[in-house]
Each structure stands twice: as structure tokens, then as C-alpha cells.
N, C-alpha and C positions, 0 to 999 in steps of 0.2 A: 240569592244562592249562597250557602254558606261556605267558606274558606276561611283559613291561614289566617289572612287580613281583615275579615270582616266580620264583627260582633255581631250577633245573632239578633240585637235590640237595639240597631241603629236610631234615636228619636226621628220622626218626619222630622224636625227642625233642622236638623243638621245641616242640609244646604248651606242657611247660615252663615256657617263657619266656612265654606269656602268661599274665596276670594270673589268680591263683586265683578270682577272683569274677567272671570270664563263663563260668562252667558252660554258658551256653546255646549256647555256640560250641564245647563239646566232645559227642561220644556215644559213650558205651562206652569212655571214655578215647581215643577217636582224636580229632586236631585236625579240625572239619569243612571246614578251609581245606583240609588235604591229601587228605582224603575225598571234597570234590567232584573234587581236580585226579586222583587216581586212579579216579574214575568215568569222567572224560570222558575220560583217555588210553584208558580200558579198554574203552570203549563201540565197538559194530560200525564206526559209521561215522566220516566224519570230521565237525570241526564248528574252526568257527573266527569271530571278531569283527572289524567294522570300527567304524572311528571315524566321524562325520557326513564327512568326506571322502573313505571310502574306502578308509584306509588299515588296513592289517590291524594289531590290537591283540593279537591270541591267536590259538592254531595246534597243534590233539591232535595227538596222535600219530598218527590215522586220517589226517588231514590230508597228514601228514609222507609216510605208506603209500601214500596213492593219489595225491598230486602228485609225490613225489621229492624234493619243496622240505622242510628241516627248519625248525624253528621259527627259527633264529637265521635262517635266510637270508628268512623273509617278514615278519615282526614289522618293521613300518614302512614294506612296501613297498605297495604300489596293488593292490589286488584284482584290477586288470585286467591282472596279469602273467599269469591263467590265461587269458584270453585267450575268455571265458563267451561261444557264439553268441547267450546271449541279454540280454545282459550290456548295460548303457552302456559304450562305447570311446570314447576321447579322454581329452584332459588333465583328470584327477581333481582337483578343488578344490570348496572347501567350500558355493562361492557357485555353482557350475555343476551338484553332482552332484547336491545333494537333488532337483532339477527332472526331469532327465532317467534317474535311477536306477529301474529296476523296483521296486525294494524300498522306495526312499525316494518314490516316487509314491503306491504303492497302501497300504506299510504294514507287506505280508503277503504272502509268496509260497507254495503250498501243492502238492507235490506237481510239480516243474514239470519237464521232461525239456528235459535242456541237455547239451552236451559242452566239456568244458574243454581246455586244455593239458599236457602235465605237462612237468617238465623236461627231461625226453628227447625230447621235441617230439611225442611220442604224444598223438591226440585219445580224450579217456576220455568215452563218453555217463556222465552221472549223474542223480541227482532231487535236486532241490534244497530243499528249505524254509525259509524267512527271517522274519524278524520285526523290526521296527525297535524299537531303546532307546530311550524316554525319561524324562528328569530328572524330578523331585517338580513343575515349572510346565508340565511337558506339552510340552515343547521335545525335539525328536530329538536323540541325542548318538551314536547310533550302530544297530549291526544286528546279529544275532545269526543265522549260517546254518549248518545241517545241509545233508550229503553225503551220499551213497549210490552207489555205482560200479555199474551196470546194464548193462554194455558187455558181458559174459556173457551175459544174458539178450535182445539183442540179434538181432534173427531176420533173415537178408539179406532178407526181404520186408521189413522196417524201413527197411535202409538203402538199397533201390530207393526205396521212397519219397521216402525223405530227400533222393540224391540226384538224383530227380526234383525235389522243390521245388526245390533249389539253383538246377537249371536252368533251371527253368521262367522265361523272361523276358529267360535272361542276353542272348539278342542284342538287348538293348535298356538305357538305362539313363538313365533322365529323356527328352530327344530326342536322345542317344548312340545311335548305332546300328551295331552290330558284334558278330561270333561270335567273333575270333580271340583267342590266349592273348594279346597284349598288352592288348588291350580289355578284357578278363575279370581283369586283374590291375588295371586301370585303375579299372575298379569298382568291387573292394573296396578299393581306396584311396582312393577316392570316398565311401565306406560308413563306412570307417575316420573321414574328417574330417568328416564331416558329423554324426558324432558327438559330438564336441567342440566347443570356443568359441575354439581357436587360429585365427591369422589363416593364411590359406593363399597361396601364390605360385603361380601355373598358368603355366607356361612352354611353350611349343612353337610350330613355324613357321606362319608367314597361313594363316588355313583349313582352322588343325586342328579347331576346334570350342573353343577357351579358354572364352567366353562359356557354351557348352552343358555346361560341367564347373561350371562357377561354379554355374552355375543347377540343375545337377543337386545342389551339395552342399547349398546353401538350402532346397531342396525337401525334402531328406531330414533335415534338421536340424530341434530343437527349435524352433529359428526360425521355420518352415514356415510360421508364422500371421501375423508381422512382415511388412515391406515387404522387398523384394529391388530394391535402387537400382543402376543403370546410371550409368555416366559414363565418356567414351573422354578419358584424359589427353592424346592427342596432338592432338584435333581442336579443342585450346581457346589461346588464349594464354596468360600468365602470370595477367595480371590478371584477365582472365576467370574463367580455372581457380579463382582464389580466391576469387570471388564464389561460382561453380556450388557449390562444395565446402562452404566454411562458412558463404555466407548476407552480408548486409550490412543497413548500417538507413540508413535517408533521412539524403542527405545526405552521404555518404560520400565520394563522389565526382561527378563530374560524370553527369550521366544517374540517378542515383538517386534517382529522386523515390517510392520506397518502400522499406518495409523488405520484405525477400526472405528465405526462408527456405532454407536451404542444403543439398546433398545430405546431407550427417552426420549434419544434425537431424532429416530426412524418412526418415530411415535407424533410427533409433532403435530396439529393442526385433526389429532385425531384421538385414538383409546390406548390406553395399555393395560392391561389385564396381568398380573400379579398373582399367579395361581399360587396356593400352598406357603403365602406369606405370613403364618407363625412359626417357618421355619428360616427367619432369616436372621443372621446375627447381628450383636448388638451396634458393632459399628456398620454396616448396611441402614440398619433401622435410622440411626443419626443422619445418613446422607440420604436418604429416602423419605427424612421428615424437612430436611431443608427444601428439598425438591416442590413438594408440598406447599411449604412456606415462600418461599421465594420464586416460585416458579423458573429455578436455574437451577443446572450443576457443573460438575469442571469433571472431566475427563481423566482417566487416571494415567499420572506423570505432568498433567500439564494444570496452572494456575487461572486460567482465563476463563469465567463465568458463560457460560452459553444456556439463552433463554430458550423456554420452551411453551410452545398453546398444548398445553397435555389434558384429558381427562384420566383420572387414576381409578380401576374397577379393581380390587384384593380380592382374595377368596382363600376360605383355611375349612378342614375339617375339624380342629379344634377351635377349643374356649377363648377367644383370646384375652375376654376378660380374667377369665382365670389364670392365663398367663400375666395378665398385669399385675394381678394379686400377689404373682408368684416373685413377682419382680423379671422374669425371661422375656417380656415387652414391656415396650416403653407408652406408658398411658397418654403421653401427649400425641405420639405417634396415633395411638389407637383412635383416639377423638377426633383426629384428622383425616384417619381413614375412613369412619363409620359416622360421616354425617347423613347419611342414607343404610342404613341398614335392611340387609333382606334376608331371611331365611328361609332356603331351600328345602320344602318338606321331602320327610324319607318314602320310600315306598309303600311301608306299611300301613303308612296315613291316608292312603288314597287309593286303596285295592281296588276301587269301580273301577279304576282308571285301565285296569289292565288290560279288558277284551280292547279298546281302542292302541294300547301302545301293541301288544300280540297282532294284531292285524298290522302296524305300521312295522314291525321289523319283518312278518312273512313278505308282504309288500315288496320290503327293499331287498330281501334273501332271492325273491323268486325273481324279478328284474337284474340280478346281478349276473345270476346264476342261468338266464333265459329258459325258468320253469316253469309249468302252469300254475295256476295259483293252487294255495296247497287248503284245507278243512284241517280243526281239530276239534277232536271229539266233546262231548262234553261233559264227559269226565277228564278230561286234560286239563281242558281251562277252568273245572272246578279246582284242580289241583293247585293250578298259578294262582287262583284267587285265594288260596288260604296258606298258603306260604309265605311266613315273616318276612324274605328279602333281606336279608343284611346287609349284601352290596347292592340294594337298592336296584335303580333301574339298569346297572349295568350288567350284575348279574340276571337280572332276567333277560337281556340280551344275550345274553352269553347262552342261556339254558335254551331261548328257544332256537338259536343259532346249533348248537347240539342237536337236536327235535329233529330242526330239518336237513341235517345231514345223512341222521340215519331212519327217518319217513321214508315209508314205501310206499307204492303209488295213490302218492298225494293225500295221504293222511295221517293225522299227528293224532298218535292216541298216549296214555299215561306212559306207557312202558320206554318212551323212547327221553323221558329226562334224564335230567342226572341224578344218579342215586340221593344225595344229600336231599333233595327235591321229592322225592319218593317217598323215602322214609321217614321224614319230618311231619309228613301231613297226611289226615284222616280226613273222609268226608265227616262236614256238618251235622248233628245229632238231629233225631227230629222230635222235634218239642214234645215234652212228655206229658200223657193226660191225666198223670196223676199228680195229687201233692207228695216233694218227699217232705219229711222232716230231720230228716240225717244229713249231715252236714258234707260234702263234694269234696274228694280233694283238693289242695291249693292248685295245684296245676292243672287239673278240670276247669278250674271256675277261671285261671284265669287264660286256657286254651278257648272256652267259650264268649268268653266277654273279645277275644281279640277276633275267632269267628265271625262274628256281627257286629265288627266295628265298632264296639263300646257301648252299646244299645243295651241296658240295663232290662229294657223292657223284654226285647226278643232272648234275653240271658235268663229272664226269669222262666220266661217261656219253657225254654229248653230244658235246665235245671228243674223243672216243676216246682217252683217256688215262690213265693210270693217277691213284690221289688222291695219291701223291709226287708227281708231276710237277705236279701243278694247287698241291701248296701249294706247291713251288719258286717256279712262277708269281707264287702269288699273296703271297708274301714277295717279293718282286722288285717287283710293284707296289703294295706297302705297303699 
């Protein structure tokens, strides 16, 4: 078995060179060192070692056969380069895996049905079995896993199951709610960091839901059982914000007639979420990157370091790289916050999404409200469907929250939005059967490409034109 220590081309002779008087370390005159390591290359399956953090120590040659990876390329690397569905994902370290690890939680993994990656980006089902290493004082120092490739014995009634469970749920995800492929990609990179203990940056415009990503990653994390702390960086002033954040003791300042305990410390052992932090100044940012750093801060008026187990989730609707650019944040700051980056798509990227989110708000309108469930017409919900959204999912809350205030018995037809709603939006054109050759206005061609979701094909359609002429077009208007 290859490792660390052991050349790939050990001579048979080498016994040899070890000393004549450990007989017990030879049998039948073969070295047992090499006896084990051509056992394990020669044995069915694969089998390989990690370290207490994960990182892979040894790697057979079964290993080599059924990943693609040879020993020289994983010996060091993260076990979660296979990329295990049933695996801990995130940032591998010493102090975060034994926690959250399958194998370093229970001990013992026995028979378990997983699918991995291999190098060629193929998903392999396998069975796994593990055991965890420990030292002569009963201290884990690592794990010890067998392989089995069962991706043959694999029956498509398996894999309708399977990908039934996948599915089961996906148009939902904490209080995220949506079916479309951006949402669905959104998720598992939701799944991805809530796996981990990196700080994460949640990016995207008013009213995408930033806050319900945050809270979806806490929820899904080891954390889960910690506190999950709120704080909007813009709604506070400088000095304020410093109090909220780290706390103060009597006496500090004027109006401090107590000591206060601060959001980072109330945070402890759990999330804090950082809402609208490209709005925070530059001395904030400095003690907010120590925090970071150091995993401490001190209190305002008082000198004494107080540690903290925090995870950091930010969220901004602006650039903040642009603001580093600008010099109005601080780029090491930025690097520390956005080692997990996510962005929240806007609404107008995912308009399938809407009859599922339109039923979830009448849903919770008519339950609040103890009203029979309400119908909208369909010419209503053609309306939602072609409407930009600029504030995004909240404004559509808001509009059908309107709807059903002034619906009458229990039907939502077009008349009852909000103007803005109204008069923005036409129905869909219906594809024309002839060819033109005159060229659409700029705001035709690009009211129609946003109609059908960017679909060049169904724009040609409709324009009656051919999809040369539409990309002329639409290289023309950039």
C-alpha cells in the first residue's frame, strides 16, 4: 500500500537490511512490511487512510482503479476531493472535522451505500466501511476506509428511487422557495456551505431573499443547535453599530449605565449574519477583520480580549468588489469574508418559479387570515409571469398580498394588482407566420427576448425572423 513512507519500488531484498534479530517482522523469509503492502494492493477492493483531519495518508491500488486518482496525486489531498453524498463537505480541518465527520462522530461506518466522484467526473455508487485510528491514550489520529464499486449491481428501480429522494422537497429549501435550475443549483451550494465553518458573503439585489439563504445555511449546519444572530449594518450608526456588535461595560460612554452584552458574544457557539455590510465604516471594518483573524474582540471601554466559536454569514446588495476598487472597503477584510461566495439570483432569472412562490404566499395569506383558499385567473398569473420584478421576490409579495385584499369571492383576476403591475405588462406576442425583413424596435426585440427567458429560438419565432437576424440584432444591442 502506498504512503508517506513507502517507495513505490521497495527491492524484495530489502529484508536484508533489516536487522537479523526481528525474526518476528519476517515469514517465510518475505519482509511482513512488503507482505502487507502486496496484500492490500492485491486485495478486491479499494481501501485507503486519513489523518484526524481528513487528509488522505495511503491509497491501493483498488483505490488508484476505481477513482482514477493514483496514489501520488491524493496522498495529502482532502478526502472530500471524491466528493462522498454522504460525506462531511466544507473546509477540512482538524478542529471542525472530527465534529461533523460521519466516521469521526460514530466511530464506525458498516456497510453504508454512497456514490463518489472519480476523476473523470463519473458518479461511482460504492459501500463503504470505516473505522476510526487510535493512539495507546485512546485519542483519534485518524480512519481507516474500505471500498467496493456496486455501480453494476445497480437496478434503474434503485436509481428512480434515488432520484426520487433527490427530488423530493427540492421546490423548497429552509423558507426558499422555487423549482427552477438556478434555485436548484442554489441549494446545493447552500448544502455545500452549511457544511463547513468558512464565513460566507450572500450577495444579490433588495428582495432576493439574502436573509432566507443565511438562515437556510445555519439551519443546515452543525451549528443548527447554537444561536443564529441578526444585525442590519446600515440601520445603525458608527457608534451605535459598535456597541450592538461587541457589547460595552458601565461607564463607557455617556448613557451607559450598564454593561451590555454584544451581538458576537450572544453569537457564540453559533451564526451571526451581517446583513447590508458594505455599509459599514472604515473603523468597524478594522475591528470586524480582527474578529475574523483572531477569533476575539474587546468590548467598548474595556481592554480585555474575550474569545469567541462564531461563524460569520455577510450579505450586501452592492459590489463590494467594487467598493474595494474604490478604496470604501477594505480588500483583506473582503477576502475573509467571501471565502464562500454565493449569489442570490433576482427574480427575473427564474419567472417559472412564480406559480409555485404565488400559491405559497395565497397559502400563508389565507391561513393567517382564516379564508378559503383563493384561484387566480389565468390571465393574472400571465401577468406575474412577465413582469420584470425589480424588487424582486418581495415585491411580488407585496402585489399579491394587495390581490388578496381586495379579491372578491375568492378570485384573483388582473384588475386587482397594482397599477405599476398593470401597466408595464402586455400579453406574449403569438409567433408570427410570416417572415419580416424590417428590422423591430430596440425595445420590441428586447421586451421579447425577456418574454421567453432569452430563448433566441422562441424570439425568432415570434419576431418572424430568422435566429441570424435576431443575433445581428442582438449584437447590435449589446
Amino acid at each position: 500500500m502506498k504512503n508517506k513512507n513507502t517507495p513505490e519500488n521497495e527491492p524484495a531484498q530489502a529484508g536484508k537490511k533489516h536487522d537479523a534479530n526481528k525474526t518476528s517482522e519476517r515469514a517465510g523469509g518475505v519482509d511482513t512490511d512488503q507482505l502487507l503492502e502486496h496484500i492490500l494492493d492485491t486485495m478486491v477492493g479499494g481501501l485507503y487512510t486519513v489523518d484526524a483531519g481528513g487528509l488522505i495518508t495511503s491509497w491501493n491500488r483498488g483505490m488508484e482503479e476505481l477513482s482514477g486518482y493514483q496514489a501520488s496525486e491524493m496522498i495529502g489531498q482532502s478526502c472530500l476531493t471524491m466528493e462522498g453524498d454522504v460525506c462531511f463537505g466544507g473546509a477540512c480541518v482538524p478542529e471542525g472535522h472530527l465534529s461533523v465527520c460521519p466516521l469521526f462522530k460514530s466511530g464506525t461506518i458498516k456497510g453504508r451505500r454512497c456514490r463518489i466522484k472519480t476523476k473523470d467526473g463519473r458518479r461511482v455508487t460504492i459501500v463503504k466501511s470505516a473505522r476510526v485510528m487510535k493512539d495507546p491514550d485512546g485519542k483519534i489520529i485518524g480512519g481507516i476506509e474500505s471500498v467496493f464499486d456496486i455501480s453494476d449491481t445497480v437496478t434503474l428501480e434503485d436509481e428512480v428511487i434515488r432520484l426520487r429522494s433527490e427530488c423530493a422537497g427540492r421546490s423548497k429549501f429552509g423558507s426558499l422557495i422555487g423549482r427552477s435550475t438556478v434555485m436548484q443549483r442554489l441549494y446545493d451550494l447552500i448544502d455545500m456551505a452549511a457544511r463547513g465553518q468558512s464565513s460566507v458573503l450572500i450577495q444579490g439585489e433588495t428582495g432576493t431573499g439574502k436573509e432566507l439563504v443565511a438562515a437556510a445555511i445555519h439551519e443546515s449546519s452543525p451549528r443548527s443547535t447554537g444561536p443564529f444572530v441578526k444585525i442590519s449594518c446600515s440601520a445603525l450608526s458608527e457608534s451605535l453599530l459598535e456597541s450592538e456588535l461587541f457589547g460595552h461595560v458601565k461607564g463607557a460612554f455617556t448613557g451607559a449605565h450598564t454593561d451590555r452584552t454584544g451581538r458576537f458574544e450572544a453569537a457564540d457557539k453559533g451564526t451571526i449574519f451581517l446583513d447590508e455590510i458594505g455599509d459599514i465604516s472604515p473603523v468597524i471594518q478594522s475591528k470586524l477583520l480582527r474578529v475574523l483573524q483572531e477569533r476575539e474582540f474587546e468590548r467598548v471601554g474595556e481592554n480585555r480580549p474575550i474569545p469567541v466559536d462564531i461563524r460569520i454569514i455577510a450579505a450586501s446588495n452592492k459590489n463590494l468588489k467594487e467598493l474595494c476598487d474604490s478604496g470604501a472597503f477594505r480588500q483583506d477584510l473582503y477576502f475573509r469574508l467571501a471565502v464562500i461566495p454565493v449569489e442570490v439570483p433576482p427574480l427575473r432569472t427564474r419567472l417559472s418559479d412564480i406559480p409555485v412562490l404565488v400559491e405559497h404566499f395565497l397559502t400563508k395569506l389565507c391561513r393567517l387570515e382564516g379564508r378559503p383558499p383563493l384561484q387566480m385567473t389565468p390571465e393574472a398569473l400571465s401577468i406575474l409571469e412577465n413582469y420584470p420584478w425589480p424588487g424582486n421576490v418581495r415585491e411580488l409579495e407585496n402585489a399579491i398580498e394587495y390581490a388578496f385584499v381586495l379579491a372578491k369571492d375568492n378570485i384573483i383576476d388582473a384588475n386587482y394588482f397594482p397599477a405599476e403591475v398593470r401597466q408595464v405588462v402586455s400579453a406574449i406576442p403569438k409567433p408570427s407566420k410570416t417572415r419580416n425583413s424590417k428590422r423591430p424596435p430596440d425595445d420590441d426585440i428586447r421586451k421579447v427576448l425577456f418574454q421567453v427567458n432569452g430563448s433566441r429560438t422562441e424570439a425568432a419565432k415570434i419576431l418572424g425572423v430568422s435566429r441570424v437576424s435576431l443575433w445581428k440584432w442582438i449584437k447590435e444591442l449589446h
